[in-house]
RODO-2510 file (C-alpha; in nm, 4 decimals, decimal comma):
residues 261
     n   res          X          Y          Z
     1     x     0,8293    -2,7835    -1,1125
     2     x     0,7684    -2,4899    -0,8894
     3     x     0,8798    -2,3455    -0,5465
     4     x     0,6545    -2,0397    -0,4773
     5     x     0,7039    -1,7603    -0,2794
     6     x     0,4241    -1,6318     0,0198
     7     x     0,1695    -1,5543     0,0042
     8     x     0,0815    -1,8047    -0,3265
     9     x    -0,1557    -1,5883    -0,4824
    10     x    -0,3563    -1,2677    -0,3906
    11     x    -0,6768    -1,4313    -0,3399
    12     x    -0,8154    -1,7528    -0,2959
    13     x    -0,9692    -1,8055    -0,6547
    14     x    -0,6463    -1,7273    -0,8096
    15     x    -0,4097    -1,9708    -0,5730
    16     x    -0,7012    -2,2833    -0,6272
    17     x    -0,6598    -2,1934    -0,9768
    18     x    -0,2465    -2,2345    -0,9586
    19     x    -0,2549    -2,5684    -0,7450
    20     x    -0,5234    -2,6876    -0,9788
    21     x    -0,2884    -2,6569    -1,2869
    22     x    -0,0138    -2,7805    -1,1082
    23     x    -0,2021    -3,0818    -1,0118
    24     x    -0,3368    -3,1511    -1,3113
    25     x     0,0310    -3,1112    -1,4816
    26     x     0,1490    -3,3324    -1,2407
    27     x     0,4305    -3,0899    -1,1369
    28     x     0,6081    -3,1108    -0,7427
    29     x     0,4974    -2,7530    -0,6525
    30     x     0,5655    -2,6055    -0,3314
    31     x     0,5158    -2,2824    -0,1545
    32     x     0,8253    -2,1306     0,0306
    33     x     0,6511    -2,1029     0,3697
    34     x     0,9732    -2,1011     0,5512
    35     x     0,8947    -2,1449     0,8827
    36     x     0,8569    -2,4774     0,8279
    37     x     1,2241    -2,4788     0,8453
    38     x     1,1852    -2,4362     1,2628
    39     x     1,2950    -2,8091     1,3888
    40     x     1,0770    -2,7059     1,7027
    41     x     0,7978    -2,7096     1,4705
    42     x     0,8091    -3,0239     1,3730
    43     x     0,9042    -3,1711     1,7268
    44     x     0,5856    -3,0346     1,8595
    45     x     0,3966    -3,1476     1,5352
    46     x     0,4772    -3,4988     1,6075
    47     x     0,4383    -3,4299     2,0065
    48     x     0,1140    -3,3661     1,9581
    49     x     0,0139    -3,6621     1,6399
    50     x     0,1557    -3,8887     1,9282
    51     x    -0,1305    -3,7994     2,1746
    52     x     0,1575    -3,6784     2,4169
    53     x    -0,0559    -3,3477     2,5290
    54     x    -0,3869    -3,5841     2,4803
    55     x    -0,6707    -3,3772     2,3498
    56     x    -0,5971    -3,0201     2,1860
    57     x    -0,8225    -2,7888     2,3233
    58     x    -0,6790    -2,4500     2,3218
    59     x    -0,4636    -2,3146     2,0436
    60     x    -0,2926    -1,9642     2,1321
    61     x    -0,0526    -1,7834     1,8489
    62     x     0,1147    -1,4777     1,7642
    63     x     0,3880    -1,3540     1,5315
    64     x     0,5291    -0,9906     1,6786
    65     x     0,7073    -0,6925     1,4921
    66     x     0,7087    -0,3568     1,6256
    67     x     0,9223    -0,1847     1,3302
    68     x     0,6326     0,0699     1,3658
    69     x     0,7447     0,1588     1,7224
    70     x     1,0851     0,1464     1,6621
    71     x     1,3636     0,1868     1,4121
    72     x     1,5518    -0,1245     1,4254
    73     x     1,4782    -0,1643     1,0262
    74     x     1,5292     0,1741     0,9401
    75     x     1,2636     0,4699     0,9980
    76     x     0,9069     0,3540     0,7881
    77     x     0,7833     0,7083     0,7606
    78     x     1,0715     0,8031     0,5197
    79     x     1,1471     0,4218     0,3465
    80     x     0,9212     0,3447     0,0800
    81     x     1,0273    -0,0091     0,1328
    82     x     0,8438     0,0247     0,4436
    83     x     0,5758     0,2391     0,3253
    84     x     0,4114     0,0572     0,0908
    85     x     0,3333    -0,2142     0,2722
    86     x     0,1225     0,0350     0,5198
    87     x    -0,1012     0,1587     0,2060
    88     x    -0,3339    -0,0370     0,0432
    89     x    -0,3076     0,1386    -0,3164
    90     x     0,0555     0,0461    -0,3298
    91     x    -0,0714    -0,2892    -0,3072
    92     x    -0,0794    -0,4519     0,0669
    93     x    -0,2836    -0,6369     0,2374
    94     x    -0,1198    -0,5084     0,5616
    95     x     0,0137    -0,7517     0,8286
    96     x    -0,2302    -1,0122     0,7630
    97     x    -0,0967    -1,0077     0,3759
    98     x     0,2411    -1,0012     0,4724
    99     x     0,2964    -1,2372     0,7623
   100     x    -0,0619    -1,3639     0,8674
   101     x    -0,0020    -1,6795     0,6360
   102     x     0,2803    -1,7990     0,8308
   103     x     0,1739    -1,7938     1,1725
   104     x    -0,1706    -1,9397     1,0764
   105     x     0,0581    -2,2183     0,8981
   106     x     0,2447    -2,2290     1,2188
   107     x    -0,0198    -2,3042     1,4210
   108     x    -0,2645    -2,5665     1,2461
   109     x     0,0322    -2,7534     1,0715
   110     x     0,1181    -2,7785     1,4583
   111     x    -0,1952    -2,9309     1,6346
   112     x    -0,2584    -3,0879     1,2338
   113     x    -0,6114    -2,9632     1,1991
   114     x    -0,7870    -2,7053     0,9504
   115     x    -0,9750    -2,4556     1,1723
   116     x    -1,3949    -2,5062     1,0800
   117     x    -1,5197    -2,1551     1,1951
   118     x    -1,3468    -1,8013     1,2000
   119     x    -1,4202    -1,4973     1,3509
   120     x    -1,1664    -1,1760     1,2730
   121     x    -1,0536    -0,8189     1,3821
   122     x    -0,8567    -0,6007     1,1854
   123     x    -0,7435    -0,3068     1,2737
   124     x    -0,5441    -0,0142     1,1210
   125     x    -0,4183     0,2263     1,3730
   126     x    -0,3838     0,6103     1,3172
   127     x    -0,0026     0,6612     1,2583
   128     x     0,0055     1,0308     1,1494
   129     x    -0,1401     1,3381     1,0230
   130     x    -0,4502     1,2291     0,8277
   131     x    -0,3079     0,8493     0,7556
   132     x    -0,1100     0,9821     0,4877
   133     x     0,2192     1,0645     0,4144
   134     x     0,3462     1,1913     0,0475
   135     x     0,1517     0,9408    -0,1883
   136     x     0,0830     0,6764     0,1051
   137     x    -0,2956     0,6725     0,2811
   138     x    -0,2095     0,3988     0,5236
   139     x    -0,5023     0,2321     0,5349
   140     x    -0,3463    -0,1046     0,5557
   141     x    -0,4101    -0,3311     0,8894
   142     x    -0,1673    -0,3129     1,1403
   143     x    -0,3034    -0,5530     1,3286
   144     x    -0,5476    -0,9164     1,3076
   145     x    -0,6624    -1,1359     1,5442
   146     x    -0,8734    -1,4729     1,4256
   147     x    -1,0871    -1,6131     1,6743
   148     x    -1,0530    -1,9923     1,5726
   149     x    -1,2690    -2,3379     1,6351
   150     x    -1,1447    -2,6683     1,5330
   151     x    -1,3091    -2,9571     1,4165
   152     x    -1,2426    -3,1390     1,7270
   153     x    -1,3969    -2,8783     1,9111
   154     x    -1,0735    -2,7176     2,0671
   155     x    -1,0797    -2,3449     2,0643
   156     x    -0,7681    -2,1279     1,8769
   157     x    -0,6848    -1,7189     1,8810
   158     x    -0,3883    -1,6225     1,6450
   159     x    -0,2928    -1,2780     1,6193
   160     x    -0,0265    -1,0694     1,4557
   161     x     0,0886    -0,7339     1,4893
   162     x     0,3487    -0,4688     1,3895
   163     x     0,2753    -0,2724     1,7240
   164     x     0,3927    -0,5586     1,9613
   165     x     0,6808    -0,3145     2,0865
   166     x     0,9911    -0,4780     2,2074
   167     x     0,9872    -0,7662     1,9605
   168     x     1,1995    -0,7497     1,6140
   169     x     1,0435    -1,0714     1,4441
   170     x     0,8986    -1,3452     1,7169
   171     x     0,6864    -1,6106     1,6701
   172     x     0,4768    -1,7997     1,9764
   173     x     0,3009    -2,0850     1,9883
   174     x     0,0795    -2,2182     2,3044
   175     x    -0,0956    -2,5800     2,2556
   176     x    -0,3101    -2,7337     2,5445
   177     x    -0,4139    -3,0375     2,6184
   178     x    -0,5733    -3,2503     2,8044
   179     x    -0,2965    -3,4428     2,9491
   180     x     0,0009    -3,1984     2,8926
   181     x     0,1225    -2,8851     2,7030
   182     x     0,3559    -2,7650     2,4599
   183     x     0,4988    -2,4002     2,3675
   184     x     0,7352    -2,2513     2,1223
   185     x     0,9337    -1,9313     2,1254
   186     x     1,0850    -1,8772     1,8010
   187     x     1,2844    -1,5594     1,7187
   188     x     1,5261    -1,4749     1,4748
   189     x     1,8488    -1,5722     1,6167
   190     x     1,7224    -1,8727     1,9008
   191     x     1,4413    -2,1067     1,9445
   192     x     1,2835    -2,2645     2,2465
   193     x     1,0540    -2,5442     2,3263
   194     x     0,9411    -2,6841     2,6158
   195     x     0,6784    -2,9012     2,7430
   196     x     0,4383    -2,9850     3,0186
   197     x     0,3523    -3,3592     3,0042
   198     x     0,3078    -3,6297     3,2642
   199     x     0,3806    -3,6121     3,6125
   200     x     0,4303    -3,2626     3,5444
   201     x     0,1315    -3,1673     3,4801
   202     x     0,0488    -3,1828     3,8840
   203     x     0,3209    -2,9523     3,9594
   204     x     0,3061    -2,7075     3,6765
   205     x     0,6134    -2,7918     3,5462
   206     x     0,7569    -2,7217     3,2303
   207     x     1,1069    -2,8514     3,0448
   208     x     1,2944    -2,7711     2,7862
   209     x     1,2468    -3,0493     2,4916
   210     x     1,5408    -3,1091     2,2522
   211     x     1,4368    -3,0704     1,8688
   212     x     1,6405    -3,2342     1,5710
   213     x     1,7904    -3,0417     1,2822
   214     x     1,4917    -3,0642     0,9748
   215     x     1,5908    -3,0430     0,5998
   216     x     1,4813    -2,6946     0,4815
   217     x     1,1962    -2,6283     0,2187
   218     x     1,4458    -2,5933    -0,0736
   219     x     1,5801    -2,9417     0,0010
   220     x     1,2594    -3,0427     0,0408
   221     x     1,1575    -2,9579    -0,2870
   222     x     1,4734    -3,0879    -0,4886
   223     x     1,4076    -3,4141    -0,3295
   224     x     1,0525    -3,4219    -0,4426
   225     x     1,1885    -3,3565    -0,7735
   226     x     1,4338    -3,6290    -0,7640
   227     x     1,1686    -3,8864    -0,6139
   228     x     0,9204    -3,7266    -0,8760
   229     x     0,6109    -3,7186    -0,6341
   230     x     0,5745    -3,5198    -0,2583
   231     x     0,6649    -3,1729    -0,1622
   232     x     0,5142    -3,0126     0,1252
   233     x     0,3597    -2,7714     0,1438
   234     x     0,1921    -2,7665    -0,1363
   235     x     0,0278    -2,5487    -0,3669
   236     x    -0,3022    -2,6776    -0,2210
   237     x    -0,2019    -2,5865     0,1478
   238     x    -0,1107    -2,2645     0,0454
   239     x    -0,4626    -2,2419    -0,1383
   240     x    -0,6347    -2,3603     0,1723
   241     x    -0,4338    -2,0982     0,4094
   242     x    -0,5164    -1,8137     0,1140
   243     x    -0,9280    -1,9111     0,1853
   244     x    -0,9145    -1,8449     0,5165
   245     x    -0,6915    -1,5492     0,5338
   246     x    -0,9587    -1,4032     0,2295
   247     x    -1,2452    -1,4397     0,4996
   248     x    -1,0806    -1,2041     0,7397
   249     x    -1,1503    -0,9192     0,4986
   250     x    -1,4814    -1,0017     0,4637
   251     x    -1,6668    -0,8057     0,6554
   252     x    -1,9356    -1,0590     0,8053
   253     x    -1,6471    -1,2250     0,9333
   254     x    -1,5325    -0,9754     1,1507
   255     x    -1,8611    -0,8820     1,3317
   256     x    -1,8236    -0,8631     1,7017
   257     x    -2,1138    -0,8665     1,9464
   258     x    -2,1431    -0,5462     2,1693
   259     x    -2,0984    -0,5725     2,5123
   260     x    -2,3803    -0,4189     2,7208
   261     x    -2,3449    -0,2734     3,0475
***
């Protein structure tokens, strides 16, 4: 049995591979996607399978760091720990590598569709004298933004960034319906939810929503173990988040239509 770190593989082919062997084996494997953890989550998961919000039809998300604006986790043009992950050689796949997996599992685990079309923008800023310092181009994206559709026809935008300045490690999440609304604020030390549903909706009024405590992945996992069968999520979610995140790199994904005027 298996409990995987993030990202589960480095591309698609080899992470349908891995859940294909650990299907066929018949082993509980999980990958550690660890915001699953976030009670709020799951309260707005089963908010929204309970038609509370009605129809989805807009999906906003975002996860925010700005350790390249400031030095609250040390100073990256000096830290190799922090370097690396800007260069592509060194082996990342910038913030969409790094992080882009969890707020894209954030958000469809959320409203509990797949997204059916994608369009992407990366971007890798200019961050000092010829993008390199020492043995480090960085050439890595600092930025994505995926222009979603879902099968139901509702419309999504997730984005993350290490230039969102003022935030150490945020998630948010925005759902819309038809008949109400739900949104989380998730940092690393608090967690809010509230809602917009009913009579409120008329007034534009929003409350907070109290969220029950949820096991965490590791118990998840042992308890798959012990009931031999479950354990979410799986290798094959994590192969189905790795597909999309691949089609961000490739370039016909990420055309955008100029704008005339």
């Amino acid at each position: 049995h298996v409990l995987c770190e993030k990202p589960l593989a480095e591309d698609f082919t080899k992470a349908d591979e891995m859940a294909k062997a650990a299907e066929a084996a018949k082993l509980i494997n999980m990958v550690n996607l660890s915001y699953r953890n976030v009670a709020a989550l799951h309260k707005a998961q089963a908010m929204i399978a309970a038609g509370e919000i009605g129809e989805v039809r807009h999906v906003e998300a975002s996860y925010r760091q700005s350790w390249l604006t400031g030095n609250h986790w040390g100073d990256w043009r000096s830290d190799p720990k922090w370097l690396w992950r800007l260069s592509e050689a060194h082996g990342s796949k910038g913030v969409l590598g790094d992080v882009g997996i969890h707020i894209l599992d954030f958000a469809t685990f959320a409203v509990g569709m797949t997204p059916s079309t994608l369009q992407a923008q990366l971007k890798t800023f200019d961050k000092a004298p010829g993008n390199r310092i020492g043995d480090y181009t960085l050439d890595a994206n600092d930025s994505a933004t995926m222009s979603l559709s879902f099968p139901n026809g509702a419309l999504g935008v997730v984005h993350a960034s290490r230039f969102m300045t003022g935030y150490g490690n945020v998630l948010r999440l925005h759902v819309f319906g038809t008949e109400g609304a739900i949104e989380i604020d998730h940092g690393q030390a608090w967690t809010e939810i509230r809602a917009c549903t009913g009579a409120d909706v008329h007034t534009q009024a929003w409350r907070q929503v109290a969220s029950e405590p949820v096991h965490s992945i590791h118990h998840a996992f042992v308890t798959a173990i012990i009931a031999g069968h479950g354990g979410e999520p799986s290798f094959r979610r994590g192969a189905d988040l790795q597909r999309i995140l691949d089609l961000c790199f490739d370039p016909a994904a990420c055309k955008a239509t100029p704008i005339r005027h």
